[in-house]
N, C-alpha and C positions, 0 to 999 in steps of 0.2 A: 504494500500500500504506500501512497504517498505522504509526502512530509505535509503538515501542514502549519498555519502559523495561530491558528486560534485554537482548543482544547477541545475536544472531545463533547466533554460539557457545554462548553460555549456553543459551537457550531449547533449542540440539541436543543438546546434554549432559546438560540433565533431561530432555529425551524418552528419549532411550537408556538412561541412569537408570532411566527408569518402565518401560520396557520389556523391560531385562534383569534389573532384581532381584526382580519377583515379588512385591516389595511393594504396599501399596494408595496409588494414586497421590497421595492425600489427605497417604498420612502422609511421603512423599517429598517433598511439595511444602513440608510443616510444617517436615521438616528442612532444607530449603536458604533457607526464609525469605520463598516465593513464594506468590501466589494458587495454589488448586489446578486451575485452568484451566493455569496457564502449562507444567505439562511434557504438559498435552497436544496441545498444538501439534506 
């Protein structure tokens, strides 16, 4: 598997994040400071 640069944890907690507040996964990801790839993991 690859390296990654945010935890495990983290990366699951913006998925769940993008998944349960209905917001656009874009502007979730703008708030926590990440690519907008990473809460879709």
């Amino acid at each position: 598997m690859g390296t990654y640069k945010y935890s495990a944890e983290f990366r699951a907690d913006a998925v769940a994040l993008a998944r349960s507040s209905g917001r656009p996964v874009s502007r979730i990801a703008a708030e926590l400071g990440v690519n907008h790839e990473t809460p879709r993991q």
